[in-house]
N, C-alpha and C positions, 0 to 999 in steps of 0.2 A: 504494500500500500504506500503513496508516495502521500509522503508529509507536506504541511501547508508551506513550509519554509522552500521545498522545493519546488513543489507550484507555482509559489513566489518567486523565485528565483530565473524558471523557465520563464514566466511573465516578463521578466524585468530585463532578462536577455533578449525576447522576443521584439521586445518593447524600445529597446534602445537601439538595435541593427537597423530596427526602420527607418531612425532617424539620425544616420550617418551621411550627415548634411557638414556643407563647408559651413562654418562659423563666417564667414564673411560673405555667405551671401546676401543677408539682410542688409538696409541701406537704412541712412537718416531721416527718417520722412517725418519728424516731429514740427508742429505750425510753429507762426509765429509768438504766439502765447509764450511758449516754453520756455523756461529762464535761461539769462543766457550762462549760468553756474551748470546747470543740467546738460546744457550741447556740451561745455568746455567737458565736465567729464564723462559724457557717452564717448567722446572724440577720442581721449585718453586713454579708456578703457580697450576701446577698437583698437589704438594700436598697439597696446598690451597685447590683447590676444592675436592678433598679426604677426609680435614680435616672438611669442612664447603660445603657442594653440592650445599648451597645456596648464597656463595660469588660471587654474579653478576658480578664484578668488575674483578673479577679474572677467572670468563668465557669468560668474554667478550674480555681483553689480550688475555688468552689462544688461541680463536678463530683468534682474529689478528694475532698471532704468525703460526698459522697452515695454513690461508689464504696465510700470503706472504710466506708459503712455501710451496704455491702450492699445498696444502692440504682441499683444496675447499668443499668438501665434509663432512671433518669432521668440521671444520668449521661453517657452516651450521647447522651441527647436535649441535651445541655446545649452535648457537646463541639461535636456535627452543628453546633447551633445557630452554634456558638464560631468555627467553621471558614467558614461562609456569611459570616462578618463580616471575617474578618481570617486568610487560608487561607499566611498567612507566618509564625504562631504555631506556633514546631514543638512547642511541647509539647503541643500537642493531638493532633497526629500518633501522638506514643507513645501518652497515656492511651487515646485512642477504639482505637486498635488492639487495644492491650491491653483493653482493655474488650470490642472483639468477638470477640476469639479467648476470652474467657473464656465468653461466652457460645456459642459454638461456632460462631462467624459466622469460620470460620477464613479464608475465602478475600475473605471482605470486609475482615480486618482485614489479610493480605497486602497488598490495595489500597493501602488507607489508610497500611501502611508507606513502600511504594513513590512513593506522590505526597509524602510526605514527604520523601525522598532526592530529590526535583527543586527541591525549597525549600531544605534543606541538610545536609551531608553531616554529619549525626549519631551520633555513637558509638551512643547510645543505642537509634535505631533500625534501626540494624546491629547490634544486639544482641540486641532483638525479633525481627528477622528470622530470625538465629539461632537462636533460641531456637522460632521458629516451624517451622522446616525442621529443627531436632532432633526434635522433634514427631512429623512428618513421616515420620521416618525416613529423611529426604535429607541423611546426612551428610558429605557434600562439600561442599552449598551451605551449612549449619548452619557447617562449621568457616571457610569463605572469609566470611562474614560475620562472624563472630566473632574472623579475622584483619583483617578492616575496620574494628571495632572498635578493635581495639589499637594500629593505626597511628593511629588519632586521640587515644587516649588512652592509652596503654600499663600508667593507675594501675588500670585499671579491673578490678578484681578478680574479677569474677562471669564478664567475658570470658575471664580467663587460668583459670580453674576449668574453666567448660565446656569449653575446648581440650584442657585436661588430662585427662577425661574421654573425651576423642575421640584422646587418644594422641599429643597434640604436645607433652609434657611441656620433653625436649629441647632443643627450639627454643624455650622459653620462661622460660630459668634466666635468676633475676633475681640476679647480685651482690648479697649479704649486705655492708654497708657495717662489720656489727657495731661500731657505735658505741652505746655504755651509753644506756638512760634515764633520767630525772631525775624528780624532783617538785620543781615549783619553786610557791613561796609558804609563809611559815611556818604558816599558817593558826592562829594563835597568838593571844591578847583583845592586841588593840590597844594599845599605849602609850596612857595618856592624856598631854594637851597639859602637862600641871601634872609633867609627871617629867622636862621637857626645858627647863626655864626659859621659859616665855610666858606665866606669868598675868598681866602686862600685859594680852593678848590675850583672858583666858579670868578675872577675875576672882573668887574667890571659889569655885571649881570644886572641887570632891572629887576624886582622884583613884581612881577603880576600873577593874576590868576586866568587861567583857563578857558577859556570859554566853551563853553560843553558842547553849543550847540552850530560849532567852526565845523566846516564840511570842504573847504577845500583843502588841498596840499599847503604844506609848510611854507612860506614863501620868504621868511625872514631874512635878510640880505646878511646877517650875522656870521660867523662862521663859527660852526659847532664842535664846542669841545671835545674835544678826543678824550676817553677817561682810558686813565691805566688801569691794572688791578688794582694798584698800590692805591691811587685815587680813588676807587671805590671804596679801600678798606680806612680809609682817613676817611670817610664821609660817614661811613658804616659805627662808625669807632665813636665818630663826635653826636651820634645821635644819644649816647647815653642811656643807652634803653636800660633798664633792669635787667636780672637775671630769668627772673619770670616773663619776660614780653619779650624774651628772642625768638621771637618764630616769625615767620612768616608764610602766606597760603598764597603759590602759583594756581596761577587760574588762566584755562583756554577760552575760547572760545568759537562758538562759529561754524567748528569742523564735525564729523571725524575726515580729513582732507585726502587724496592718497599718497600722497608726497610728503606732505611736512608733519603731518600727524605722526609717522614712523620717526620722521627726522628728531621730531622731539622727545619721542616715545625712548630712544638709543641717547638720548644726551640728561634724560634724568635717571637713566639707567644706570649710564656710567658715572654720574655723579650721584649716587646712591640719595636722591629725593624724590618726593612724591609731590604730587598735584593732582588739581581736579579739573577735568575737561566741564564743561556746559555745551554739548553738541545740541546741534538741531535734529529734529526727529527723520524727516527723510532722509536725513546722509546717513545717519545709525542705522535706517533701514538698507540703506546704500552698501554701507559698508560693514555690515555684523561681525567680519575679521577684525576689525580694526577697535570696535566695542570690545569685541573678546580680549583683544590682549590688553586693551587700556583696562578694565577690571582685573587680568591674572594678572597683572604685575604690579596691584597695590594701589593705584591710583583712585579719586574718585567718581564717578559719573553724575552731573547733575543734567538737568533737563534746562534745554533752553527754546523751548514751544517746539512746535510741529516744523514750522516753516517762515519761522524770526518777523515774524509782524508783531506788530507794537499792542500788549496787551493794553493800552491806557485806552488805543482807538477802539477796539470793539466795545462789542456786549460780553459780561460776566459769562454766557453761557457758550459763548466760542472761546474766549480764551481757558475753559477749564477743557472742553473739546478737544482746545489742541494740547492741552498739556496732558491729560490723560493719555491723549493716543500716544503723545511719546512713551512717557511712563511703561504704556503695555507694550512697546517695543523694547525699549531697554531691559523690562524685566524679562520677555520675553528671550530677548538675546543670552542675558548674563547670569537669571535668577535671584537677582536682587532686584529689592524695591529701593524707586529713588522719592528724598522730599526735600530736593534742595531743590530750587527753580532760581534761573535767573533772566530778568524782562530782557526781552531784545530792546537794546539801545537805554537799557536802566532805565525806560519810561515807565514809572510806575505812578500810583495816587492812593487816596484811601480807598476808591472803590478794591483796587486791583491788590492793595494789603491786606483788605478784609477778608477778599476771594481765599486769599493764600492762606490766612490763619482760617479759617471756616475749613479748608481741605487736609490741615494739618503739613502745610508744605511751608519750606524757611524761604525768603524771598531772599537772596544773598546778591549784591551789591558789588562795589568793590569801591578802596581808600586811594591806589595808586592807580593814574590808567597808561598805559605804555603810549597810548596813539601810534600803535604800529600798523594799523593800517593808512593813518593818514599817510608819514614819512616812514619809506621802510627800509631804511637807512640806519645798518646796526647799531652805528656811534648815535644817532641821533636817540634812536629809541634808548639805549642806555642812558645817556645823558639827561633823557625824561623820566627815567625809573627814580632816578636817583635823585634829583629834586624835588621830588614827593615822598619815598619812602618815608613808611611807617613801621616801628617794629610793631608786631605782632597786625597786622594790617594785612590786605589783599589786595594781591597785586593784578590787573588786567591786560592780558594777551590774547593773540588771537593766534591758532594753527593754521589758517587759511591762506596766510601770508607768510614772507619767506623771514623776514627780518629778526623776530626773536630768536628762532634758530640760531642765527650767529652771535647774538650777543648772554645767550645762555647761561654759557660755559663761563665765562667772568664774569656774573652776578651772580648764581649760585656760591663760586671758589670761596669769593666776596665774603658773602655773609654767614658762609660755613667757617672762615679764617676766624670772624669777630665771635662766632660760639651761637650762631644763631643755628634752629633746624626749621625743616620745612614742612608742614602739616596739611592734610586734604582739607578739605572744609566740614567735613565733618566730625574730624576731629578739633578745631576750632569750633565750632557749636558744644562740642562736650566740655571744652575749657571754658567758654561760656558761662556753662552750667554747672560750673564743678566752685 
């Protein structure tokens, strides 16, 4: 008698010969709507897999990207492909599943769940599955998979929804810890270096403040100090902090990118510190590789909305929409729940603080802002770190851009020489509270 596994297996061999298709035959056909962040990395991606047919990682984006653009088919064809190369990538398992039940390939995308649970036992497609046999109208097996779900991941919130729906409320109350939310970062124009005694360091410098809301390029006719180490660690030295306020919280934002996200990801690697990205929700969904290893390697994930619109301009009931969809992405990818959010562009108000504590989510801010995306000009952005730095403060970067990357390595060395470390943000919220 031949077992389900090998059923499955015949299936899944059967199933991918068919579609030994060139990866490059599909073209760009997305309108003008599309962003232009979305062409630059379909374009990217394409020549990745051009350059390498067997970069799984960059099918499997590619596939994503063609999917939400309604591009289903090729898609598909992408993931098939994805799966004949490397059939231990379970996230192709979800997407192509998910992709044929949308097209109403219901019983092939079953399959495809199913050979995915002999690769590994994923929430996510014990959730599909779920979600597939709700469908169905087989709600026994819809709620036992979606109880499968929660034992691997118990944050995952779209699982304990559907349960609730199916009547298992009950057995699913989560203890309220009812502990307050914060906003932490004064988000406030920066000290300049000239109001703390260091024009040694900085001389001849005017003292102003910021203007938050400057949108074009630097244009200052001035010429920008060059900082040494050494000057960092004289400026670092004369801040006087205490022994208890040497920390400070790196903070990204913007990404997960495919370039500089890694760039950064190897340069606090090598300099044994941690930080916390604030991704947007489609690139997370973009780049689930790239989630994975910013969570293995200690760092932490906060939520920066779906698709970086200004929670101040909607309604209360979009910007929880899109923060939640992150949310079940992130937890989805990594099995952790996040409740740090930070507003695209710091546009916040009381509506949008109240939203955050009402959701139990930290509204986090930031003290220092690099403005590296304005100038991205390593010396520069250095030079603006450092006449704001705050000990124990948050400092604001973006991976999207190339310029902290380079200037990294000497303001980490920096503030590691003076005795300071460097904490996620969530553990700054627990020193908070401590």
């Amino acid at each position: 008698m031949i077992s389900l596994k090998k059923i499955i297996n015949i299936f899944l061999i059967i199933f991918l010969f068919g579609s030994c298709i060139s990866v490059f035959a599909t073209k760009n056909t997305f309108d003008q709507n599309t962003p232009p962040d979305v062409k630059k990395d379909f374009e990217m991606l394409r020549d990745r897999v051009k350059k390498n047919p067997r970069d799984i990682a960059a099918i499997n984006s590619l596939g994503i990207i063609y999917a939400n653009a309604g591009q289903i088919d090729d898609a598909i064809k992408l993931w098939q492909y994805g799966l004949g190369i490397n059939p231990n990538y379970i996230h192709l398992y979800n997407n192509l599943g998910t992709a044929l039940k949308q097209k109403g390939r219901r019983e092939e995308a079953r399959m495809i769940f199913k050979a995915g649970l002999m690769h590994e036992r994923s929430h996510l497609i014990y959730f599909n599955l779920g979600s597939l046999e709700k469908e169905e109208k087989d709600m026994t097996k819809a709620a036992e998979y979606f109880k499968s779900c929660l034992e691997l991941c118990p944050n995952f919130q779209p699982a304990r929804y559907q349960l609730e729906q199916l009547g298992y409320v009950s057995q699913l109350t989560v203890k309220s810890t009812n502990k307050p939310t914060m906003t932490l970062g004064s988000y406030k124009p920066p000290v300049e270096i000239g109001n703390i005694g260091l024009t040694s360091v900085f001389p001849n410098e005017e003292t102003q403040s910021d203007n938050k809301n400057k949108t074009s390029p630097q244009t200052s006719s001035k010429p920008i100090k060059i900082l040494t180490y050494n000057d960092c660690c004289e400026i670092i030295r004369n801040l006087n902090a205490p022994a208890n306020k040497k920390y400070i919280a790196l903070t990204f934002d913007d990404g997960p990118h495919h370039t500089f996200t890694p760039e950064i990801l190897n340069i606090l690697k090598n300099e044994k510190a941690k930080a916390t990205f604030f991704v947007v929700g489609n690139r997370a969904e973009t780049y689930p590789d790239l989630i994975m290893q910013i969570s293995a390697e200690g760092h932490d994930i906060g939520n920066h909305t779906w698709n970086h619109i200004s929670l101040a301009k909607n309604t209360t009931e979009t910007d929880i929409k899109s923060i939640k969809k992150t949310n079940d992405v992130l937890t989805g990818i990594t099995g952790k729940s996040c409740n740090i959010v930070r507003p695209p562009y710091g546009a916040t108000n009381v509506r949008v603080k109240a939203m955050m504590q009402d959701n139990g989510w930290h509204q986090i801010l930031w003290d220092t802002d690099s403005r590296d995306w304005q100038n991205k000009n390593p010396d520069a952005i250095l030079n603006k770190v450092m006449r704001s730095l705050e000990p124990g403060g948050i400092i604001l970067f973006h991976d999207i851009h190339p310029g902290a990357a380079k200037m990294l390595p000497t303001l980490i060395r920096a503030l590691k020489s003076e005795g300071y470390r460097f904490v996620t943000i969530s553990e700054l919220i627990a020193l908070q509270n401590s």
